[in-house]
Backbone bond lengths (Angstrom), bond angles and torsions (degrees), N, CA, C in turn:
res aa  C-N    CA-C-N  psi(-1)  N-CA   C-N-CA  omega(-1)  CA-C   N-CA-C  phi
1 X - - - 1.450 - - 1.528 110.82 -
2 X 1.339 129.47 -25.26 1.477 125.67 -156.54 1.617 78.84 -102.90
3 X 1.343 130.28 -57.15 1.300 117.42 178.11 1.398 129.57 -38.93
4 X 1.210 122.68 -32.92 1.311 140.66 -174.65 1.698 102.12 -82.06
5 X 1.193 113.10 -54.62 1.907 130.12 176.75 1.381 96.64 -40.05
6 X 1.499 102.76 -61.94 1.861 101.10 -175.50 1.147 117.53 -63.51
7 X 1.597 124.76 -40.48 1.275 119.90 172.51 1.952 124.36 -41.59
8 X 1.430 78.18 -53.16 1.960 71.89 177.77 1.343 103.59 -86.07
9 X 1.398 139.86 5.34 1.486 120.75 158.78 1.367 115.12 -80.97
10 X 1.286 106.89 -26.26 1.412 97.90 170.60 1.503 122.97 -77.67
11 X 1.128 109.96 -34.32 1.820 105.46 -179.45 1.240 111.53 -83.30
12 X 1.566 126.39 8.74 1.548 135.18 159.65 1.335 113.19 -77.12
13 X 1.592 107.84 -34.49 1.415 111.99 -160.28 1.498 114.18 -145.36
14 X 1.281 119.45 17.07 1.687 144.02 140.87 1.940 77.69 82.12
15 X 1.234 135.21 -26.20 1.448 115.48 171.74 1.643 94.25 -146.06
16 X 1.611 116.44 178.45 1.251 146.52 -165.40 1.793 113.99 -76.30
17 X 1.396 104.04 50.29 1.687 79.90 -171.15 1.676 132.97 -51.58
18 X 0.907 131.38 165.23 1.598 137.41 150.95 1.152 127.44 10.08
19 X 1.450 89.19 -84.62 1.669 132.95 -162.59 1.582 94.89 -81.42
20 X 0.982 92.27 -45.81 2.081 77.36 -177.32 1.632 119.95 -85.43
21 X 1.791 112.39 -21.84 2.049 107.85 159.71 2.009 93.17 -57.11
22 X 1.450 105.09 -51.56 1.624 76.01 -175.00 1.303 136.57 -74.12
23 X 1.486 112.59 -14.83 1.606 101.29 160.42 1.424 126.37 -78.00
24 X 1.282 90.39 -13.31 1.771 89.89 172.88 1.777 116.85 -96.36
25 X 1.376 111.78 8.95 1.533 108.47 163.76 1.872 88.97 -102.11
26 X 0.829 115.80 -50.05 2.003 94.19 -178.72 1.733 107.59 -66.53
27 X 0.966 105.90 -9.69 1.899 95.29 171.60 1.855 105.50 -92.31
28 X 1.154 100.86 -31.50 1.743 103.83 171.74 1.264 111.49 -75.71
29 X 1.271 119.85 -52.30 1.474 125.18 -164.52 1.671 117.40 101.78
30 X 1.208 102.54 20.62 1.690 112.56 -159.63 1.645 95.30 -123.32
31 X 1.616 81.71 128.78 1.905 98.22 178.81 1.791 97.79 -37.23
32 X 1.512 108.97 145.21 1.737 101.86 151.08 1.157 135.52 -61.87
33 X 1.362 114.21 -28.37 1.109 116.83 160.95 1.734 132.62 -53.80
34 X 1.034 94.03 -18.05 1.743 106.09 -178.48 1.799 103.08 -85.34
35 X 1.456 104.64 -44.68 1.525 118.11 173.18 1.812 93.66 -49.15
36 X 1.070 108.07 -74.40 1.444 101.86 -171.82 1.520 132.12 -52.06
37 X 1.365 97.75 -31.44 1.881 107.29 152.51 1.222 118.97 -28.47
38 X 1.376 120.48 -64.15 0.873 140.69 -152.15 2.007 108.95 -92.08
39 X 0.936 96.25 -38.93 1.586 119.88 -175.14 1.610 87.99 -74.73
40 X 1.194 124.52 -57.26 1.922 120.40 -168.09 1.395 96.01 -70.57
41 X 1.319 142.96 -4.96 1.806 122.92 -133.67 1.335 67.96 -109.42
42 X 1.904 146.72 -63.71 1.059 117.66 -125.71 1.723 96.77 -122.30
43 X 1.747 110.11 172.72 1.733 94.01 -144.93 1.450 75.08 -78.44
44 X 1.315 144.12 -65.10 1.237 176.94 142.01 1.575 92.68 50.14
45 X 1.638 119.32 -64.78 1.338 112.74 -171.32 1.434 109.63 -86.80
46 X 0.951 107.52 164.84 1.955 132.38 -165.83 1.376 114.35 -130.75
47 X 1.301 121.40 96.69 1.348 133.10 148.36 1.509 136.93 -55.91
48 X 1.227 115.23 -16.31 1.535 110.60 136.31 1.310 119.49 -121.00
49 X 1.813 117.50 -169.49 0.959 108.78 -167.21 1.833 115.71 -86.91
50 X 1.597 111.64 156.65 1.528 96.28 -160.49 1.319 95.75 -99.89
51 X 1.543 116.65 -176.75 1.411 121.39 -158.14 1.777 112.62 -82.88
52 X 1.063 131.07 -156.82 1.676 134.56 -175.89 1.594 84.25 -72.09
53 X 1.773 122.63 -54.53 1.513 126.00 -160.05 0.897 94.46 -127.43
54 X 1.420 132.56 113.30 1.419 142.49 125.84 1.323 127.02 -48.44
55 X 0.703 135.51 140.43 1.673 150.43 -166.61 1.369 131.77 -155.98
56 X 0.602 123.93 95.07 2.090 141.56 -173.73 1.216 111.67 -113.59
57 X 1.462 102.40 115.91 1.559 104.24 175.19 1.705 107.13 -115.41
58 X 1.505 110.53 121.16 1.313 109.93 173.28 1.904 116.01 -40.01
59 X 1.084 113.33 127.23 1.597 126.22 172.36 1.553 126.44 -91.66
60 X 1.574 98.21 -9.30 1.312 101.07 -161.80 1.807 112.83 -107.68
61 X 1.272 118.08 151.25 1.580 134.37 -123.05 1.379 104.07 -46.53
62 X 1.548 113.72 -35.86 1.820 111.28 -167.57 1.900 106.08 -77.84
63 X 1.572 108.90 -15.22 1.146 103.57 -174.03 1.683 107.28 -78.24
64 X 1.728 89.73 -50.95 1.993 112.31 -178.15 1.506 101.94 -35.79
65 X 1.554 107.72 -52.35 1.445 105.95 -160.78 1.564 119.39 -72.92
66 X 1.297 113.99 12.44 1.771 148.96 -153.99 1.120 97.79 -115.99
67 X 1.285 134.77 -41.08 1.538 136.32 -176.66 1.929 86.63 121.49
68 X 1.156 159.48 80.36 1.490 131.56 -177.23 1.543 72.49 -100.15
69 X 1.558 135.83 -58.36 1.628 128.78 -153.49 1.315 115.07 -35.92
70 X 1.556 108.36 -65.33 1.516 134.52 177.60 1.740 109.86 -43.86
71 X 1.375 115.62 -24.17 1.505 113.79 -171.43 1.287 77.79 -100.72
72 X 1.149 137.46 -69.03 1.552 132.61 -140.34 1.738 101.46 -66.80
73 X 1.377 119.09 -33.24 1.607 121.97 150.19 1.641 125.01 -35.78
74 X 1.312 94.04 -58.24 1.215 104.38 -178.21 1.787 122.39 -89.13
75 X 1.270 107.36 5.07 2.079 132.29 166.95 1.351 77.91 -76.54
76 X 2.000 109.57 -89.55 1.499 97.82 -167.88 1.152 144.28 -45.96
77 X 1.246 120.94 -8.18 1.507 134.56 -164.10 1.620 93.92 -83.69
78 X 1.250 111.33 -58.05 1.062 127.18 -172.96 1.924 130.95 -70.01
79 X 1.538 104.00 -14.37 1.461 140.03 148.28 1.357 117.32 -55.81
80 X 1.629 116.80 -57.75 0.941 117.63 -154.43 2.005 88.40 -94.04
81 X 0.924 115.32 24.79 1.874 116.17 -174.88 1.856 79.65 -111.42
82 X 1.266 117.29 -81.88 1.343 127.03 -160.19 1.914 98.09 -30.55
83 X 1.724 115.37 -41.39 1.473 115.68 -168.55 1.348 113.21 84.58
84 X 1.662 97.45 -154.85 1.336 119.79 170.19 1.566 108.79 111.85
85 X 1.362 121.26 168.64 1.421 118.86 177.10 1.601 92.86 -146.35
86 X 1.331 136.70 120.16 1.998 114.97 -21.76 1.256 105.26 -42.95
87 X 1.285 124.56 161.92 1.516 133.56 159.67 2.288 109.53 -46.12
88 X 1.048 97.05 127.58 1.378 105.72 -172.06 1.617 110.34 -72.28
89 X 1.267 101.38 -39.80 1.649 120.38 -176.14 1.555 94.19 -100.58
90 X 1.097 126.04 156.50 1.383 131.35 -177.08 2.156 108.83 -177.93
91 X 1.204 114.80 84.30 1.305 166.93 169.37 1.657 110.04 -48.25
92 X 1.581 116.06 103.70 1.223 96.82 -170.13 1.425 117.43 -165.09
93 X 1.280 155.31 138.07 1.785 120.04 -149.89 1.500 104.16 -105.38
94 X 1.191 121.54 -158.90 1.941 119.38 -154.88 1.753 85.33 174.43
95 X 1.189 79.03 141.57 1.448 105.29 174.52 2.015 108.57 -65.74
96 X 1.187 111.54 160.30 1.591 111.67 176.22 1.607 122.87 -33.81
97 X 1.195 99.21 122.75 1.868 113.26 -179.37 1.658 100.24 -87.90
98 X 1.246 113.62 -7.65 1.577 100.84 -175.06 1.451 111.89 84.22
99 X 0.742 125.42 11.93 1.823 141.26 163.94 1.417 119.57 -57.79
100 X 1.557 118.66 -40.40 0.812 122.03 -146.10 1.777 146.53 -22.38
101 X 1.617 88.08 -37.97 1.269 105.42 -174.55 1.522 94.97 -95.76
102 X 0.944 152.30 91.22 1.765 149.10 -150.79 2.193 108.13 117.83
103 X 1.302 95.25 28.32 1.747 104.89 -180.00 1.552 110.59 -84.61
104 X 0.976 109.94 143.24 1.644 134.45 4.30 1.113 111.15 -93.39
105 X 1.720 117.66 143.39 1.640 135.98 173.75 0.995 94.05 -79.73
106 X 2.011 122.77 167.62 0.614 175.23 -44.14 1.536 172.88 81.35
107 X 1.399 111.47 56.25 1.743 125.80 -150.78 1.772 101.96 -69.63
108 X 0.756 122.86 151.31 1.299 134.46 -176.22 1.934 118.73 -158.42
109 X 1.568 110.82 82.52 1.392 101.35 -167.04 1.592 109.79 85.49
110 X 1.089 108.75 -2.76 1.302 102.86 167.49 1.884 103.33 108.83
111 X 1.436 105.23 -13.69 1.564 103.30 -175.85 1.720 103.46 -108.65
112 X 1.578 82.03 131.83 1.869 97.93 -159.36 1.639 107.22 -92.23
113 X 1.344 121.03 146.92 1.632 119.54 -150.78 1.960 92.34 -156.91
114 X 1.391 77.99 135.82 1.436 83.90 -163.13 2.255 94.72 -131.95
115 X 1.305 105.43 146.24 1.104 98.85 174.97 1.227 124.15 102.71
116 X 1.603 128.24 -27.32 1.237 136.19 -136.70 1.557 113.46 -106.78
117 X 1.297 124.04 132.34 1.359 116.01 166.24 1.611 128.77 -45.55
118 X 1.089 103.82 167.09 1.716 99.43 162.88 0.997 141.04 -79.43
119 X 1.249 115.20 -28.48 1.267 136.37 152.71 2.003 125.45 -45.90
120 X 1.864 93.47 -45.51 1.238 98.08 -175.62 2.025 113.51 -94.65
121 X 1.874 100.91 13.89 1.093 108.47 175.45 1.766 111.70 -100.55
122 X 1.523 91.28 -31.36 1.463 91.79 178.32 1.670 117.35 -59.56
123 X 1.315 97.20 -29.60 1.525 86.08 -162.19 1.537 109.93 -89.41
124 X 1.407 113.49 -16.99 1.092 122.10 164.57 2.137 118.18 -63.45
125 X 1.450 98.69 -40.84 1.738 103.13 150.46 1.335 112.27 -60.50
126 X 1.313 131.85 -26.44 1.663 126.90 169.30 1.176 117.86 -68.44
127 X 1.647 115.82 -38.91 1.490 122.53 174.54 1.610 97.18 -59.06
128 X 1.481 130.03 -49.16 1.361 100.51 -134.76 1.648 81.48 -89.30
129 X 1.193 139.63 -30.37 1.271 120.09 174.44 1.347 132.01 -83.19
130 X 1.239 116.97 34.01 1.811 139.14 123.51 1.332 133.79 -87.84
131 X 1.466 83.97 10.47 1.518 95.14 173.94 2.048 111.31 53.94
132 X 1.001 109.39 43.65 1.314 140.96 166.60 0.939 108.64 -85.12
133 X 1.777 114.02 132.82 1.986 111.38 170.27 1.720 99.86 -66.63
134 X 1.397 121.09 146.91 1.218 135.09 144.95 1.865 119.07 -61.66
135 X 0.767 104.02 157.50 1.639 124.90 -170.77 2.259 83.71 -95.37
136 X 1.845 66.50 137.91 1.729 63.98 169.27 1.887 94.99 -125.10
137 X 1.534 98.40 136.48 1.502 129.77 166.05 1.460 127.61 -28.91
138 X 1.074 136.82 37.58 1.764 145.72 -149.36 1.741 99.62 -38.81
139 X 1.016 119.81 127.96 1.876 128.28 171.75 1.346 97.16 -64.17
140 X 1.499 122.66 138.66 1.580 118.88 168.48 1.206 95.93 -93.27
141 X 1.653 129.07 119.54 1.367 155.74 -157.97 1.951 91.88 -123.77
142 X 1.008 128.25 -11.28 1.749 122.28 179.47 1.421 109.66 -66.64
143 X 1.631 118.32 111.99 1.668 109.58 162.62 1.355 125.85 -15.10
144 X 1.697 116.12 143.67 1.473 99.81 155.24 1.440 128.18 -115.62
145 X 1.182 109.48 42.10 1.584 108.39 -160.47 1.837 126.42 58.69
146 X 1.194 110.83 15.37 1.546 110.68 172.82 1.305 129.33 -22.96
147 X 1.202 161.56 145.72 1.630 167.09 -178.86 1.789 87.05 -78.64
148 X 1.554 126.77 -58.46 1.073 139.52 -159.22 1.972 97.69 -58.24
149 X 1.107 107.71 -49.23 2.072 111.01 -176.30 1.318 92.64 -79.86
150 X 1.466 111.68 102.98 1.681 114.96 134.38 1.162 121.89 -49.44
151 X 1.079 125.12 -25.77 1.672 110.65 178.58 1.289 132.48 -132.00
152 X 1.786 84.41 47.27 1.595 95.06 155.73 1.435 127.20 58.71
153 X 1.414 120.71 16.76 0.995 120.08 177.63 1.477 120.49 86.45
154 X 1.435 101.98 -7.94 2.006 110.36 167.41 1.399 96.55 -104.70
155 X 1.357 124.53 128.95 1.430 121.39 154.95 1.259 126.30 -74.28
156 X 1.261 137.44 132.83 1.330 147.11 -178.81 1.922 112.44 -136.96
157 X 1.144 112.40 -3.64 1.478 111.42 160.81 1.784 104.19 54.19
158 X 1.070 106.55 42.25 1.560 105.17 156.85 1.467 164.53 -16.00
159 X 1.785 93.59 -77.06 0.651 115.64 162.25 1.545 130.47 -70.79
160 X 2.072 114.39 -28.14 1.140 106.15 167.67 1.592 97.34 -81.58
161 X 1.049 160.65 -5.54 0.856 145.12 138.48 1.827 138.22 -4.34
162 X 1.906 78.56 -81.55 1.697 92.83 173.52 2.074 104.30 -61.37
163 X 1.116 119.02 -45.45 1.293 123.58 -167.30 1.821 103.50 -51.06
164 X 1.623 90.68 -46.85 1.890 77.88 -171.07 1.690 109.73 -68.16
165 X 1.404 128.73 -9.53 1.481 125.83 -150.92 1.932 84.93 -101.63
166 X 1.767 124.87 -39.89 0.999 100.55 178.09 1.809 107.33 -112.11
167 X 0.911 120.26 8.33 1.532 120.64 -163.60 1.437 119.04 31.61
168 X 0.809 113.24 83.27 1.827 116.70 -176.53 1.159 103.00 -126.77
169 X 1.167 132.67 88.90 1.081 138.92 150.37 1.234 138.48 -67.94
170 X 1.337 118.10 -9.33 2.084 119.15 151.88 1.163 99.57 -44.66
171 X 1.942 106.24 -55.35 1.430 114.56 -141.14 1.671 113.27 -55.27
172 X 1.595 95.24 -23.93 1.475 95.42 -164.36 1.508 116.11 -63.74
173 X 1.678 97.85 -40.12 1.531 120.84 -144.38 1.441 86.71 -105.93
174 X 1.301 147.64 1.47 1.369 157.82 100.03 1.695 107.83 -14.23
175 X 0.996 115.35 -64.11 1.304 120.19 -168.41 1.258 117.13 -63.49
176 X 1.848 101.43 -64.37 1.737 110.05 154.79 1.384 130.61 -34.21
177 X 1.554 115.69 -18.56 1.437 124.54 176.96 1.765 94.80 -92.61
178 X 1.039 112.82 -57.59 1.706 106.39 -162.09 1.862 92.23 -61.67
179 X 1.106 136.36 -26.10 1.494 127.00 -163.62 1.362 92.03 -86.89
180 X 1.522 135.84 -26.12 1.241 124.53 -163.24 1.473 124.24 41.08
181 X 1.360 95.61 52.84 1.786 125.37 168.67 1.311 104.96 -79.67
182 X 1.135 128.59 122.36 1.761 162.12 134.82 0.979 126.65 -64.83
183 X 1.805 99.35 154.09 1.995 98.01 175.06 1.596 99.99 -80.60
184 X 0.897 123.03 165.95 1.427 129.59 174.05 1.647 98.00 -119.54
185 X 0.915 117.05 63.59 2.041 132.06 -176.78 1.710 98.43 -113.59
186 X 1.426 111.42 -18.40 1.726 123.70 -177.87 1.508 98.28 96.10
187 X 1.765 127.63 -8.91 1.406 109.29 167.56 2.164 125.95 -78.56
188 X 1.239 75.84 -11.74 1.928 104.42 169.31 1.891 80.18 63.93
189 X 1.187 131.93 59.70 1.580 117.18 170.99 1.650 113.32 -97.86
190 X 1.186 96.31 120.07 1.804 98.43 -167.05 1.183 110.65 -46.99
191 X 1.568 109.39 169.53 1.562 114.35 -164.01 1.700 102.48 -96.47
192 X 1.196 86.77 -37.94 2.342 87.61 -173.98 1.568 95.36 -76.30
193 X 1.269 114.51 -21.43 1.836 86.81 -172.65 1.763 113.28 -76.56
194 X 1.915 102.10 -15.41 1.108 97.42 -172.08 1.758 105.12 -97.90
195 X 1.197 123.61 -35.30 1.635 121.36 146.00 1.220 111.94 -4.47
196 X 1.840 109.01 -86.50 1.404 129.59 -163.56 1.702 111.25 -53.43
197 X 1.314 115.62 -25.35 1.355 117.93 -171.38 1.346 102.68 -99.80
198 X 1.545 131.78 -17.48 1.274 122.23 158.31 1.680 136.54 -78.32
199 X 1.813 98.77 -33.48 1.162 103.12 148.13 1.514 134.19 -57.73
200 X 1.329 114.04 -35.97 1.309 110.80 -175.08 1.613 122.62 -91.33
201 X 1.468 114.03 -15.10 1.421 107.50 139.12 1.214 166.84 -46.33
202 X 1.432 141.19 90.04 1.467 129.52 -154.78 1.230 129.71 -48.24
203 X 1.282 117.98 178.52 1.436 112.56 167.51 1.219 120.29 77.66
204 X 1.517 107.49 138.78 1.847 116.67 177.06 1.452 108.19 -132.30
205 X 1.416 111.37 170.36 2.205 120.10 -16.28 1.206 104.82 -67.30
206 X 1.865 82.12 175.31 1.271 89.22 -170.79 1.836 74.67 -146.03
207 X 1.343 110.65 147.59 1.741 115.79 -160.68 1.868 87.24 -125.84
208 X 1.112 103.97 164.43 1.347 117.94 155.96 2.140 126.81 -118.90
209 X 0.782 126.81 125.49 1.260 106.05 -141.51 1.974 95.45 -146.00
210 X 1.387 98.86 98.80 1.489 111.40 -162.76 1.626 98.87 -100.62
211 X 2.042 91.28 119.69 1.881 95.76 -164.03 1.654 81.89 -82.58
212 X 1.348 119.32 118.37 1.631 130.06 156.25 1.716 120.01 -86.86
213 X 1.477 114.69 5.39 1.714 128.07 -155.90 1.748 79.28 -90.13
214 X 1.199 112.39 125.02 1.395 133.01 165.01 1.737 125.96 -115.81
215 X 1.730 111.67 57.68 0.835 126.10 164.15 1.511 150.49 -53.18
216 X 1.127 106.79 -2.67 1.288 104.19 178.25 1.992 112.30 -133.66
217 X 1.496 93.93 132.34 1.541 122.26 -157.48 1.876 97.89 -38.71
218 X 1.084 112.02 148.10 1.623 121.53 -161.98 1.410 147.95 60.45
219 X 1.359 90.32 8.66 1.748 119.48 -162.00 1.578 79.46 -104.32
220 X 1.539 110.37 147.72 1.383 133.35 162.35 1.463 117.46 174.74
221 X 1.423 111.38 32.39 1.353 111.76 160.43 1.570 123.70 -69.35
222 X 1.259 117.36 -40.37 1.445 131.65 -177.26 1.845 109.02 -61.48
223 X 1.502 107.92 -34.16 1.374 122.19 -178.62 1.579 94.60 -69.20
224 X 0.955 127.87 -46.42 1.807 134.90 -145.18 1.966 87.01 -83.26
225 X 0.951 114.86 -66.88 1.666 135.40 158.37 1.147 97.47 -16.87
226 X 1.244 123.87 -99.63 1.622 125.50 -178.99 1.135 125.21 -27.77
227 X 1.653 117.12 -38.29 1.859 143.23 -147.52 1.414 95.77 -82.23
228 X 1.476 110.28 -61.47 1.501 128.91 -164.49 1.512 133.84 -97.90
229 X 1.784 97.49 -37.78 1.622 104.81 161.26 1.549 118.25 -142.27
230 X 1.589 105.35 66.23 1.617 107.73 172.90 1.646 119.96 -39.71
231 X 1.434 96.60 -31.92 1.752 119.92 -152.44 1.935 80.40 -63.09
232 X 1.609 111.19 -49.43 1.600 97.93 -158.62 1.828 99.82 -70.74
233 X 1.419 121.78 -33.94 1.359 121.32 153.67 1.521 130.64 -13.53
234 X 1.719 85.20 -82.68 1.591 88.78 178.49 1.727 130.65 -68.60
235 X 1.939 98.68 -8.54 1.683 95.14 176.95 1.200 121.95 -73.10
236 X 1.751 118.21 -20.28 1.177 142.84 -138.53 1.885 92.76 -101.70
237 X 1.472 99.97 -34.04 1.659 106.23 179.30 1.385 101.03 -67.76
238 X 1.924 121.30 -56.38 1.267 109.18 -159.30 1.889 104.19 -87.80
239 X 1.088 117.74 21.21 1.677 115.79 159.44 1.253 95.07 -89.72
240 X 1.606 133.11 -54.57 1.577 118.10 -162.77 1.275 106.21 -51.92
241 X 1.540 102.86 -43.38 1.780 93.08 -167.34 1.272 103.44 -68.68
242 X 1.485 139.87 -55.03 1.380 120.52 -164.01 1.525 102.02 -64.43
243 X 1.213 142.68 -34.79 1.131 112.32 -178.73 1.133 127.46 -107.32
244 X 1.658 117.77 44.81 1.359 136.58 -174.00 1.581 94.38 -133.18
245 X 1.178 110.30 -39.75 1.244 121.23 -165.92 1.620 131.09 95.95
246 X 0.909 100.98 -13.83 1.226 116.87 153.08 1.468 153.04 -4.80
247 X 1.165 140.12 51.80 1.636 139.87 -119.86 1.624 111.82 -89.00
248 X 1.199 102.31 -3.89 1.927 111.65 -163.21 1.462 99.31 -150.70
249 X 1.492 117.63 149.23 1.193 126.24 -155.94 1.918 92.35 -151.90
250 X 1.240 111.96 143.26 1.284 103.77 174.31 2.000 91.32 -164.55
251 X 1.190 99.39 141.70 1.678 125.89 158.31 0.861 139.15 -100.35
252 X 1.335 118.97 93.62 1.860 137.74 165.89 1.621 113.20 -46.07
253 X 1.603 101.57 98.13 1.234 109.91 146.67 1.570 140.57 -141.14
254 X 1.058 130.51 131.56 1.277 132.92 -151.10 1.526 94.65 -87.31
């Protein structure tokens, strides 16, 4: 919730003022200090106000190994030509934008760009210091034919399908055992042993709760997942719950 609070305070007000972490710890109920936890932890938000051009160049390994230094040299180089007093352009690196596979990223004003020459970044830093709208970056959201989507890129929900007409729930977590399906978290912990032990526990609720946060630099499978086939995502939530039992379902993403 406080992540989300800051989010639209910031795109109201391009950084974090004052006056609004403290109305938003008396509208939460949460020490300021906790607001500010949270507000200092990530590079993304801005506690003062930012310059005419912001500029962030991803630093991290899939971008570096892309050239990000050599561009971000050549951002500032090109910052410090435009001038100004404050500096108009203002040039500076950030931890992973999630680009990875499309490096080196690139934030500019806050709109993140992946792919792009230098040439076709500068001038886009020329747009924004004419105070010109920027072009925003469209996500390619088109199927790709995966082995993993049975259905091709149309959702039709199947499998909860067959489940509600016979409810068999061995059968499922049977199945999950013969496929020898895993978390992919890097602990590889099978999927039916952890099913079977949620189903077979008492007591409610019981939530299902799919970590989608893809934190660490070169990773973007979970993004691509979400991007292209939420539909196999979200079927996969409402089988755990029916056959966990489970009544509430929620997705972690940062």
């Amino acid at each position: 919730m406080i992540v989300q609070a800051l989010h639209e305070i910031q795109h109201r007000f391009h950084y974090l003022p004052a006056e609004e972490l403290h109305a938003l710890s008396q509208r939460l109920r949460v020490p300021l200090h906790r607001i500010h936890e949270v507000a200092s932890f990530y590079p993304l938000y801005r506690l003062q106000p930012p310059s005419q051009v912001d500029v962030k160049v991803c630093r991290d390994m899939a971008c570096h190994l892309r050239g990000a230094e050599q561009l971000r040299a050549a951002l500032t180089a090109q910052g410090n030509e435009l001038g100004g007093a404050p500096a108009r352009v203002v040039v500076s690196g950030v931890s992973c934008l999630g680009q990875c596979d499309y490096a080196p990223a690139v934030s500019i004003n806050d709109n993140v760009y992946r792919g792009k020459t230098e040439a076709q970044l500068r001038d886009l830093v020329k747009l924004a210091a004419a105070n010109e709208p920027l072009p925003h970056q469209h996500a390619d959201r088109s199927p790709l034919g995966w082995k993993i989507d049975p259905y091709n890129g149309q959702p039709r929900y199947d499998a909860v399908r067959r489940f509600v007409e016979k409810r068999d729930a061995d059968g499922i977590i049977n199945a999950l055992k013969v496929a020898d399906l895993r978390g992919m978290g890097g602990a590889g912990f099978r999927t039916h042993l952890k099913w079977s032990a949620v189903r077979g526990t008492p007591g409610a609720p019981k939530y299902v709760v799919c970590n989608a946060d893809e934190s660490e630099p070169g990773t973007f499978k979970d993004r691509e997942l979400l991007r292209r086939t939420p539909y196999l995502v979200l079927e996969g939530m409402i089988l755990a719950g029916l056959v966990t039992g489970a009544a509430k379902g929620y997705v972690y993403c940062r």
